[in-house]
C-alpha positions as CSV (number, residue, x, y, z in Angstrom):
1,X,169.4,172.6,121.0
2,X,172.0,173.3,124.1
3,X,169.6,172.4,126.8
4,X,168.7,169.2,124.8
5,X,172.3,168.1,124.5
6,X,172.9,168.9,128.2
7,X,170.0,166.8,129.5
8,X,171.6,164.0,127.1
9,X,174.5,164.5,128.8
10,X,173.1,164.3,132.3
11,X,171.2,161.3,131.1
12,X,174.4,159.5,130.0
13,X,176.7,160.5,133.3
14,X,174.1,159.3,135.3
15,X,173.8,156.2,133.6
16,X,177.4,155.3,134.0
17,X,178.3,156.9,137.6
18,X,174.8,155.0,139.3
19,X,176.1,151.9,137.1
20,X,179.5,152.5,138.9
21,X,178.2,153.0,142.3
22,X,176.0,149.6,142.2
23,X,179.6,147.9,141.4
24,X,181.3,149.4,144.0
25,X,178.6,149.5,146.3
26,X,178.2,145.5,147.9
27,X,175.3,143.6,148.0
28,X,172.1,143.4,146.1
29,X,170.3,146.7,144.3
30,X,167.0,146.0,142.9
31,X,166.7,148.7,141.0
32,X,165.6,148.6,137.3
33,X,167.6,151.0,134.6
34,X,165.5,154.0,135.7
35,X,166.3,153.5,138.9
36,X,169.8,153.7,137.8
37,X,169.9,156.4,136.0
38,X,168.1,158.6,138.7
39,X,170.9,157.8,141.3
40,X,173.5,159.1,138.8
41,X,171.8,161.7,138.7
42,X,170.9,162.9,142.3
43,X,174.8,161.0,142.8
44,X,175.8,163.9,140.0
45,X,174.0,167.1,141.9
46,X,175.8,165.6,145.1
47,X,178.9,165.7,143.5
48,X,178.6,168.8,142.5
49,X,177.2,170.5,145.2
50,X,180.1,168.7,147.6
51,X,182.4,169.9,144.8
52,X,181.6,173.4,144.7
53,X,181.4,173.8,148.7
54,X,185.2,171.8,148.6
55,X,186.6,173.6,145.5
56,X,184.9,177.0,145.1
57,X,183.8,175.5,141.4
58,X,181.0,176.9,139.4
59,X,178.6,176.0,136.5
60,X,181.5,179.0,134.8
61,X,183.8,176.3,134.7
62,X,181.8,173.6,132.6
63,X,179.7,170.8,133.0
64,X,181.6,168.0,131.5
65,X,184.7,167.6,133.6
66,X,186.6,164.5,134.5
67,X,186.4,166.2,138.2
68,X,182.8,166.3,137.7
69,X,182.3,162.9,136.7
70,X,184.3,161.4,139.1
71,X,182.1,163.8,141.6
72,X,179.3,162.3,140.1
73,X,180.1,158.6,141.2
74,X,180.9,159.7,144.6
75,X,178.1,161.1,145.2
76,X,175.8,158.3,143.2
77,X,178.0,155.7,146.3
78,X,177.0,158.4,149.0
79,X,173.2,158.3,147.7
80,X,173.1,154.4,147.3
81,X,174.7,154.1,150.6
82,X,172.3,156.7,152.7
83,X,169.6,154.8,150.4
84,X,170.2,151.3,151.2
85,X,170.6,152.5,155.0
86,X,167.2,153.8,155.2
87,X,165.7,150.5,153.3
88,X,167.3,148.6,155.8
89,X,165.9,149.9,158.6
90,X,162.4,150.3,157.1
91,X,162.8,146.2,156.8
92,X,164.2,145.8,159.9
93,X,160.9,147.1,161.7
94,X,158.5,144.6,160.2
């Protein structure tokens, strides 16, 4: 039952920080609730991975942290940003 609540988890924090990051983030994102959720969620493993290179953090130290969460939007804004950059330019071309 652990590894069922943690992908809950992860399902929910992604929700919120890719919801977070579209706000933040200007401009339009068409991107459905799916969508959403996966940039949370690739936003959340760049968090942490940013987090653990800058901090010297492990899994050992939990997975539900407010430092993890707000790692978690920061890196949802850096995926939507390098995101939206390469969408651009793939429009740009035609």
């Amino acid at each position: 039952m652990g590894w069922l609540w943690s992908i809950v988890v992860l399902i929910v924090i992604g929700l919120i920080a890719g919801f977070i990051a579209r706000a933040v983030v200007p401009g339009r994102q068409h991107m459905g609730i799916g969508a959403t959720i996966l940039l949370g969620v690739i936003g959340s493993f760049v968090g942490g991975f940013l987090g653990a290179l800058i901090f010297r953090h492990d899994i050992q130290d939990g997975l539900l942290q407010p430092s993890g969460i707000i790692g978690s939007i920061i890196g949802a804004i850096i995926v939507l940003l390098i995101w939206l950059a390469i969408r651009g330019r793939r429009g740009a071309r035609v």
